[in-house]
C-alpha positions in Angstrom: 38.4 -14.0 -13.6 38.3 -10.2 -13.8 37.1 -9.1 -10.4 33.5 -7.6 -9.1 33.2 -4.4 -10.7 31.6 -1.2 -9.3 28.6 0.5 -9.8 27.4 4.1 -9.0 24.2 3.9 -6.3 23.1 7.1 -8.3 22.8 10.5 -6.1 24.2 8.1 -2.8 28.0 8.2 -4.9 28.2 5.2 -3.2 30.6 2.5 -5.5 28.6 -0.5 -4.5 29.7 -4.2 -6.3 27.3 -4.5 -9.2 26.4 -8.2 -7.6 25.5 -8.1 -4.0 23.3 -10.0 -1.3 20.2 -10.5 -0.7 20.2 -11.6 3.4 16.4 -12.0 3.3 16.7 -16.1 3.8 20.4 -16.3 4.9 19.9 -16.2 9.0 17.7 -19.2 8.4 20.6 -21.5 6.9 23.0 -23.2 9.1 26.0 -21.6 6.9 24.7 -18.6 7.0 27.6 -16.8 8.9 29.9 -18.5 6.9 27.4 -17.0 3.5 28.2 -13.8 4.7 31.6 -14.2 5.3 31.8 -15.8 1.6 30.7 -13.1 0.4 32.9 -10.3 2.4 36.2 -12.1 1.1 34.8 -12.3 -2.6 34.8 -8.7 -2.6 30.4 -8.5 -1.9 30.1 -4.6 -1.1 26.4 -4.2 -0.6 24.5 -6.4 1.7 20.8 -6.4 1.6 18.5 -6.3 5.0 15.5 -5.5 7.0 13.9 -5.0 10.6 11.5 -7.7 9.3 13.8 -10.4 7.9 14.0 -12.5 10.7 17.4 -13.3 12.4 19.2 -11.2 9.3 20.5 -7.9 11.1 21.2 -9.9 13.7 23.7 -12.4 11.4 25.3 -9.1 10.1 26.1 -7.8 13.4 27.5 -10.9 13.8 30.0 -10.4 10.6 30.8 -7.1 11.6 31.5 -7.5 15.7 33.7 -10.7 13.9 35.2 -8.5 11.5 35.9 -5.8 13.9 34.4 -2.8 11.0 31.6 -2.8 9.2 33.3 -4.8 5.8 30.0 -4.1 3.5 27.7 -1.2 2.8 24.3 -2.0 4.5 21.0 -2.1 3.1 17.7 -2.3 5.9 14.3 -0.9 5.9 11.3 -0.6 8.1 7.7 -1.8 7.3 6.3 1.0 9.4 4.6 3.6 7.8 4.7 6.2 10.6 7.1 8.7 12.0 7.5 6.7 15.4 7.8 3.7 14.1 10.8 4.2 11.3 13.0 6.4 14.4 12.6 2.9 16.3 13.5 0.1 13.5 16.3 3.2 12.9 17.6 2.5 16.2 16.9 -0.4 16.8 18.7 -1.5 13.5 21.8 0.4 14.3 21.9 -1.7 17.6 21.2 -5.2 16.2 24.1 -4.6 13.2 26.6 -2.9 15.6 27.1 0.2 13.7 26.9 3.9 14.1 25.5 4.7 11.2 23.4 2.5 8.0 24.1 3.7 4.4 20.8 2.7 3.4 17.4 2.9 5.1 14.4 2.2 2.4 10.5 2.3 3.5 10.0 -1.3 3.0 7.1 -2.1 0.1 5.1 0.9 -0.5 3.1 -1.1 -3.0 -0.4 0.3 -3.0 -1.2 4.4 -3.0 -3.0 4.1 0.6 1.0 3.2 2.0 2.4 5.9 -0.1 -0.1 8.2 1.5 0.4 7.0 4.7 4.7 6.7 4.5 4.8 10.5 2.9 2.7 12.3 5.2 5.1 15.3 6.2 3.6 15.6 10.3 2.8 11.5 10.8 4.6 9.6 8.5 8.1 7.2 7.5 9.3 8.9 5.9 9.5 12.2 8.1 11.5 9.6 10.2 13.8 8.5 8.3 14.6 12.4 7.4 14.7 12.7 10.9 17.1 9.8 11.3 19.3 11.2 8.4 19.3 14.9 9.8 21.0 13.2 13.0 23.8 11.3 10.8 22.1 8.0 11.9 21.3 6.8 7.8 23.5 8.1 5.5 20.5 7.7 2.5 17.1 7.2 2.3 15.8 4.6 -0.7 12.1 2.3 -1.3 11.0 -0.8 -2.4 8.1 -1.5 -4.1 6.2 -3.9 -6.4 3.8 -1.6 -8.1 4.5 -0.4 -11.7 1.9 2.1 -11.7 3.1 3.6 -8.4 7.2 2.9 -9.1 7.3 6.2 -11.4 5.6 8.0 -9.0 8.0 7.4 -6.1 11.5 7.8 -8.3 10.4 11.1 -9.1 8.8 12.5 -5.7 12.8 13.3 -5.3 12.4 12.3 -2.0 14.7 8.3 -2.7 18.0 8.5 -3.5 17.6 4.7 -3.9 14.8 2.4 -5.3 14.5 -1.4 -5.1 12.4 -3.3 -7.2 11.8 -6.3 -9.8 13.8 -7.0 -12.6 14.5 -10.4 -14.5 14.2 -12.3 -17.9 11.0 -13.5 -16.4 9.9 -9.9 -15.4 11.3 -7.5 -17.8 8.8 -4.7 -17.6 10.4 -2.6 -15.0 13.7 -2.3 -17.5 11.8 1.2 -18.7 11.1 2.3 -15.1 15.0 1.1 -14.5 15.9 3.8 -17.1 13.9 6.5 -15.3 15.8 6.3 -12.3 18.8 6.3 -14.2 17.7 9.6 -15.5 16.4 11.1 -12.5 19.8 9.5 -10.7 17.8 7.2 -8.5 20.2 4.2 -8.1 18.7 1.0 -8.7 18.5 -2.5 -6.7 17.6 -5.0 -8.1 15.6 -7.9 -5.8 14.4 -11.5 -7.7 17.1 -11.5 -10.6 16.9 -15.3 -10.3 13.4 -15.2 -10.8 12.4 -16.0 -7.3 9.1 -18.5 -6.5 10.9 -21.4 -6.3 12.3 -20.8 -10.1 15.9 -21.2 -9.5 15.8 -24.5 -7.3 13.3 -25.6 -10.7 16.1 -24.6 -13.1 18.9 -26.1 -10.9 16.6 -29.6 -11.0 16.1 -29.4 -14.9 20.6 -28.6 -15.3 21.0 -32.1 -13.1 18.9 -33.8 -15.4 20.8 -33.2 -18.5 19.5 -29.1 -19.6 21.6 -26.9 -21.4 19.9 -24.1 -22.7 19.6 -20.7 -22.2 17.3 -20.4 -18.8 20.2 -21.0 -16.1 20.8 -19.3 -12.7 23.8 -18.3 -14.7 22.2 -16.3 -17.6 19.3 -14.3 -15.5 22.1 -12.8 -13.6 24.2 -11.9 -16.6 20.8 -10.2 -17.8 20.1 -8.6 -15.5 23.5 -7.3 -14.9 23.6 -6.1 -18.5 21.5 -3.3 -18.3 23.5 -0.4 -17.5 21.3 1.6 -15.2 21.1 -1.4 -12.4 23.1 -0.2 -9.7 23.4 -3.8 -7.5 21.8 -6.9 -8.1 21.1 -8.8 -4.7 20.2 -12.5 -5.3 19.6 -14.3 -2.1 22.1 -17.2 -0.6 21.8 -19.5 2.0 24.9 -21.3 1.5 28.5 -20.2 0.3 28.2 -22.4 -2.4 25.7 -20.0 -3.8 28.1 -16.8 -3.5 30.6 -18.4 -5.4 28.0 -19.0 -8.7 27.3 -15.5 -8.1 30.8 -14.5 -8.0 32.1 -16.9 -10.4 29.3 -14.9 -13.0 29.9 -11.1 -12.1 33.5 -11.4 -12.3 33.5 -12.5 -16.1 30.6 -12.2 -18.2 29.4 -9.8 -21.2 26.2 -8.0 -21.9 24.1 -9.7 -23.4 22.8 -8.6 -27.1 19.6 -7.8 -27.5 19.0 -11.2 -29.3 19.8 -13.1 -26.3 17.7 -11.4 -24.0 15.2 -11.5 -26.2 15.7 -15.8 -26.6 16.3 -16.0 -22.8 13.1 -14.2 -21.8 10.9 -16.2 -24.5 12.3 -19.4 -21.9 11.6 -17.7 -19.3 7.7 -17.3 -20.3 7.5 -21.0 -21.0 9.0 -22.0 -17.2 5.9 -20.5 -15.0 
Protein backbone atom coordinates (compact mmCIF):
# COMPACT_ATOMS: atom_id res chain seq x y z
CA UNK A 1 0.00 0.00 0.00
CA UNK A 2 1.41 3.24 -1.30
CA UNK A 3 -0.35 5.96 0.66
CA UNK A 4 -3.29 8.62 -0.36
CA UNK A 5 -1.82 10.76 -2.75
CA UNK A 6 -2.42 14.55 -3.35
CA UNK A 7 -4.22 16.51 -5.61
CA UNK A 8 -4.15 20.22 -6.47
CA UNK A 9 -7.80 21.93 -5.68
CA UNK A 10 -6.89 24.17 -8.74
CA UNK A 11 -6.58 28.15 -8.13
CA UNK A 12 -7.34 27.11 -3.99
CA UNK A 13 -3.39 25.50 -4.02
CA UNK A 14 -4.90 23.53 -1.61
CA UNK A 15 -3.18 19.61 -1.68
CA UNK A 16 -6.36 17.93 -0.82
CA UNK A 17 -6.19 13.58 -0.72
CA UNK A 18 -7.43 12.66 -4.24
CA UNK A 19 -10.15 10.28 -2.15
CA UNK A 20 -12.11 12.12 0.40
CA UNK A 21 -15.63 12.18 2.24
CA UNK A 22 -18.66 12.67 1.44
CA UNK A 23 -20.49 13.47 5.26
CA UNK A 24 -23.85 13.90 3.63
CA UNK A 25 -25.28 10.46 5.37
CA UNK A 26 -22.58 10.00 8.05
CA UNK A 27 -24.37 11.88 11.16
CA UNK A 28 -27.21 9.50 10.60
CA UNK A 29 -25.09 6.20 11.34
CA UNK A 30 -24.39 5.13 14.79
CA UNK A 31 -20.45 4.89 13.79
CA UNK A 32 -20.51 7.87 12.45
CA UNK A 33 -17.89 9.67 14.82
CA UNK A 34 -15.90 6.82 14.69
CA UNK A 35 -16.36 7.16 10.26
CA UNK A 36 -14.84 10.32 10.61
CA UNK A 37 -12.25 9.42 12.81
CA UNK A 38 -11.46 6.36 10.29
CA UNK A 39 -10.93 8.50 7.95
CA UNK A 40 -8.69 11.34 9.83
CA UNK A 41 -6.09 8.48 10.80
CA UNK A 42 -6.17 6.97 7.13
CA UNK A 43 -4.77 10.18 6.03
CA UNK A 44 -8.73 11.63 4.52
CA UNK A 45 -7.75 15.42 3.96
CA UNK A 46 -10.91 16.77 2.53
CA UNK A 47 -14.20 16.27 4.28
CA UNK A 48 -17.33 17.08 2.45
CA UNK A 49 -20.45 19.13 4.22
CA UNK A 50 -23.39 21.43 4.34
CA UNK A 51 -25.70 23.68 6.49
CA UNK A 52 -28.41 21.36 5.13
CA UNK A 53 -27.01 17.87 5.74
CA UNK A 54 -28.57 17.19 8.87
CA UNK A 55 -26.45 16.46 12.05
CA UNK A 56 -23.11 16.55 9.63
CA UNK A 57 -21.33 19.92 10.74
CA UNK A 58 -22.32 19.08 13.88
CA UNK A 59 -20.36 15.41 13.83
CA UNK A 60 -17.34 17.41 12.45
CA UNK A 61 -17.18 19.76 15.19
CA UNK A 62 -17.32 16.93 17.14
CA UNK A 63 -13.89 15.40 15.44
CA UNK A 64 -12.35 18.55 15.64
CA UNK A 65 -13.19 19.75 19.53
CA UNK A 66 -11.98 15.75 19.97
CA UNK A 67 -9.02 16.33 17.91
CA UNK A 68 -8.18 19.51 19.54
CA UNK A 69 -7.35 21.24 15.54
CA UNK A 70 -9.18 21.11 12.70
CA UNK A 71 -7.32 17.55 11.23
CA UNK A 72 -9.15 17.86 7.63
CA UNK A 73 -9.81 20.65 5.06
CA UNK A 74 -13.60 21.41 5.23
CA UNK A 75 -15.97 21.49 2.58
CA UNK A 76 -19.89 23.24 3.46
CA UNK A 77 -22.26 25.22 1.45
CA UNK A 78 -25.47 27.13 1.88
CA UNK A 79 -28.80 26.49 -0.06
CA UNK A 80 -29.59 30.15 0.29
CA UNK A 81 -29.55 32.18 -2.65
CA UNK A 82 -29.39 35.54 -1.02
CA UNK A 83 -26.81 37.87 0.53
CA UNK A 84 -28.37 37.49 4.07
CA UNK A 85 -28.82 34.18 4.10
CA UNK A 86 -25.10 32.78 2.99
CA UNK A 87 -23.34 35.56 5.87
CA UNK A 88 -25.68 33.40 8.31
CA UNK A 89 -25.14 29.52 7.25
CA UNK A 90 -21.28 31.31 7.06
CA UNK A 91 -21.58 31.85 10.66
CA UNK A 92 -23.48 29.71 11.66
CA UNK A 93 -21.21 27.00 10.07
CA UNK A 94 -18.10 28.28 11.61
CA UNK A 95 -19.93 27.81 15.01
CA UNK A 96 -21.42 24.29 14.55
CA UNK A 97 -17.63 22.95 13.25
CA UNK A 98 -15.64 24.87 15.87
CA UNK A 99 -13.37 26.64 13.59
CA UNK A 100 -12.21 30.12 12.68
CA UNK A 101 -12.24 29.87 9.36
CA UNK A 102 -13.86 27.01 6.41
CA UNK A 103 -11.50 26.41 3.32
CA UNK A 104 -14.42 25.78 1.29
CA UNK A 105 -17.86 27.45 1.16
CA UNK A 106 -19.89 26.37 -2.29
CA UNK A 107 -23.54 27.82 -3.22
CA UNK A 108 -25.20 24.56 -2.79
CA UNK A 109 -27.01 23.25 -6.24
CA UNK A 110 -27.33 26.09 -8.57
CA UNK A 111 -29.06 23.76 -11.00
CA UNK A 112 -31.52 25.70 -12.97
CA UNK A 113 -30.60 29.52 -14.54
CA UNK A 114 -33.54 31.15 -12.29
CA UNK A 115 -30.91 30.09 -8.99
CA UNK A 116 -27.87 31.26 -10.93
CA UNK A 117 -29.78 34.51 -11.42
CA UNK A 118 -30.80 34.72 -8.16
CA UNK A 119 -27.15 33.42 -6.29
CA UNK A 120 -25.05 36.02 -8.70
CA UNK A 121 -26.99 39.06 -8.23
CA UNK A 122 -24.11 41.53 -7.21
CA UNK A 123 -26.64 43.89 -4.58
CA UNK A 124 -29.07 40.75 -3.28
CA UNK A 125 -27.43 37.68 -3.82
CA UNK A 126 -25.08 34.38 -2.38
CA UNK A 127 -22.80 34.93 -3.68
CA UNK A 128 -22.08 38.66 -2.73
CA UNK A 129 -22.08 36.90 0.67
CA UNK A 130 -19.85 34.54 0.54
CA UNK A 131 -17.41 37.41 -1.10
CA UNK A 132 -18.39 39.13 1.81
CA UNK A 133 -17.58 36.28 4.16
CA UNK A 134 -14.19 35.72 2.28
CA UNK A 135 -13.18 39.54 2.35
CA UNK A 136 -13.44 39.13 6.31
CA UNK A 137 -11.01 35.89 6.30
CA UNK A 138 -14.09 33.79 7.50
CA UNK A 139 -13.92 31.22 4.02
CA UNK A 140 -10.74 30.79 2.69
CA UNK A 141 -12.46 29.91 -1.05
CA UNK A 142 -15.56 30.13 -2.71
CA UNK A 143 -16.65 26.81 -4.94
CA UNK A 144 -20.59 25.39 -6.50
CA UNK A 145 -22.30 22.46 -7.01
CA UNK A 146 -24.55 21.75 -9.57
CA UNK A 147 -26.34 19.08 -11.55
CA UNK A 148 -26.96 20.88 -14.82
CA UNK A 149 -24.68 20.26 -17.90
CA UNK A 150 -25.96 23.01 -19.83
CA UNK A 151 -25.46 25.49 -16.92
CA UNK A 152 -21.91 23.62 -15.45
CA UNK A 153 -19.79 25.56 -18.31
CA UNK A 154 -21.38 28.50 -17.62
CA UNK A 155 -20.55 28.69 -13.91
CA UNK A 156 -16.65 27.31 -14.27
CA UNK A 157 -16.03 30.05 -16.42
CA UNK A 158 -18.03 33.13 -14.66
CA UNK A 159 -14.42 33.18 -12.79
CA UNK A 160 -16.24 33.77 -9.88
CA UNK A 161 -15.54 29.44 -8.26
CA UNK A 162 -12.38 28.55 -7.45
CA UNK A 163 -14.00 25.16 -6.91
CA UNK A 164 -16.82 23.15 -8.66
CA UNK A 165 -18.67 19.98 -7.49
CA UNK A 166 -20.49 17.90 -9.67
CA UNK A 167 -21.34 14.28 -11.17
CA UNK A 168 -18.92 12.00 -12.47
CA UNK A 169 -18.92 8.08 -12.71
CA UNK A 170 -18.86 5.02 -15.10
CA UNK A 171 -22.52 5.35 -15.02
CA UNK A 172 -22.43 9.20 -15.66
CA UNK A 173 -19.57 9.88 -17.80
CA UNK A 174 -20.69 13.01 -19.58
CA UNK A 175 -19.34 15.58 -17.28
CA UNK A 176 -15.58 14.06 -18.01
CA UNK A 177 -15.43 16.97 -20.89
CA UNK A 178 -16.83 19.69 -18.47
CA UNK A 179 -14.12 17.99 -15.84
CA UNK A 180 -11.45 19.07 -18.40
CA UNK A 181 -12.76 22.64 -18.69
CA UNK A 182 -12.21 23.37 -15.21
CA UNK A 183 -8.96 21.89 -15.47
CA UNK A 184 -8.22 24.44 -17.99
CA UNK A 185 -9.73 27.35 -16.55
CA UNK A 186 -8.05 25.92 -13.06
CA UNK A 187 -11.41 25.33 -11.37
CA UNK A 188 -10.58 22.35 -9.07
CA UNK A 189 -12.93 19.60 -9.30
CA UNK A 190 -15.06 17.47 -6.66
CA UNK A 191 -16.40 14.83 -7.55
CA UNK A 192 -19.96 13.78 -5.71
CA UNK A 193 -21.72 10.07 -6.70
CA UNK A 194 -18.45 8.17 -7.92
CA UNK A 195 -20.21 5.06 -6.62
CA UNK A 196 -23.00 5.68 -8.65
CA UNK A 197 -25.28 6.75 -5.96
CA UNK A 198 -29.42 5.69 -6.04
CA UNK A 199 -29.00 2.79 -4.23
CA UNK A 200 -26.28 1.40 -6.91
CA UNK A 201 -23.62 0.50 -4.64
CA UNK A 202 -25.68 -1.43 -1.92
CA UNK A 203 -27.08 -3.30 -5.57
CA UNK A 204 -23.53 -4.09 -6.58
CA UNK A 205 -22.40 -5.11 -2.97
CA UNK A 206 -25.64 -7.66 -3.11
CA UNK A 207 -24.74 -9.11 -6.68
CA UNK A 208 -20.49 -9.53 -5.19
CA UNK A 209 -22.14 -11.80 -2.12
CA UNK A 210 -23.87 -13.77 -4.52
CA UNK A 211 -20.93 -15.02 -6.45
CA UNK A 212 -20.16 -11.64 -9.18
CA UNK A 213 -16.89 -10.95 -10.40
CA UNK A 214 -16.89 -8.63 -13.07
CA UNK A 215 -15.99 -5.38 -13.82
CA UNK A 216 -18.96 -3.18 -12.05
CA UNK A 217 -17.60 -3.16 -8.33
CA UNK A 218 -17.49 -0.35 -5.71
CA UNK A 219 -13.89 -0.99 -6.31
CA UNK A 220 -13.56 -0.18 -10.08
CA UNK A 221 -16.05 3.18 -10.20
CA UNK A 222 -13.64 4.65 -7.76
CA UNK A 223 -10.51 3.74 -9.61
CA UNK A 224 -12.43 5.44 -12.67
CA UNK A 225 -13.15 7.97 -11.51
CA UNK A 226 -9.90 8.60 -9.92
CA UNK A 227 -8.19 8.08 -13.22
CA UNK A 228 -8.97 11.07 -14.86
CA UNK A 229 -6.39 13.55 -14.06
CA UNK A 230 -8.31 16.80 -13.76
CA UNK A 231 -10.53 15.38 -10.58
CA UNK A 232 -9.24 17.09 -7.78
CA UNK A 233 -11.06 14.87 -4.75
CA UNK A 234 -13.44 12.30 -5.05
CA UNK A 235 -15.92 12.20 -1.92
CA UNK A 236 -17.88 8.94 -1.74
CA UNK A 237 -20.22 8.85 1.20
CA UNK A 238 -19.65 6.40 4.50
CA UNK A 239 -21.61 5.58 7.22
CA UNK A 240 -19.48 3.05 8.69
CA UNK A 241 -15.57 2.80 9.01
CA UNK A 242 -15.75 -0.27 7.30
CA UNK A 243 -16.57 1.82 4.17
CA UNK A 244 -13.39 4.20 4.62
CA UNK A 245 -11.20 1.37 4.61
CA UNK A 246 -12.60 0.03 0.88
CA UNK A 247 -12.05 3.47 0.00
CA UNK A 248 -8.62 3.68 1.41
CA UNK A 249 -7.66 0.24 0.60
CA UNK A 250 -8.49 1.50 -3.35
CA UNK A 251 -6.82 5.08 -3.46
CA UNK A 252 -3.76 3.87 -1.90
CA UNK A 253 -2.83 1.30 -4.78
CA UNK A 254 -4.53 1.33 -7.92
CA UNK A 255 -3.70 2.37 -11.68
CA UNK A 256 -5.53 4.33 -14.28
CA UNK A 257 -7.52 2.71 -16.00
CA UNK A 258 -6.96 2.38 -20.09
CA UNK A 259 -9.28 3.56 -22.08
CA UNK A 260 -10.49 0.04 -22.89
CA UNK A 261 -11.54 -0.50 -19.41
CA UNK A 262 -13.39 2.39 -18.94
CA UNK A 263 -14.92 1.95 -21.93
CA UNK A 264 -16.02 -2.11 -20.70
CA UNK A 265 -16.80 -0.82 -17.17
CA UNK A 266 -19.18 1.94 -18.35
CA UNK A 267 -21.04 -0.51 -21.03
CA UNK A 268 -21.88 -2.45 -17.26
CA UNK A 269 -22.74 0.24 -15.88
CA UNK A 270 -25.56 1.09 -18.62
CA UNK A 271 -26.90 -2.44 -18.17
CA UNK A 272 -27.27 -2.03 -14.00
CA UNK A 273 -30.05 0.98 -14.05
Amino acid sequence: MTGLRLRRLGRTHLMVTELGLGAMDTSTSSEGQATVEAAVDAGINFVDSAREYAGSEFLLGQVVRARGAKPFHIGTKTFSHNIDGSQRDVDRSLSMLGVDRIDLYQLHDISTQAAWDEARDEDTGALAGLQIAKYRGLIGHIGVSSHNLDLLPVLITSGAFDAVMLEYSAFFPQTAELIDLAARHDVGVIVMRPLGGSGRTSVMRGRIAEGYDGLLTPANLLRYVLSHPGVSTAIPGARYPSRIHDNVRVASDYTPMTDGERGAIEAEARELY
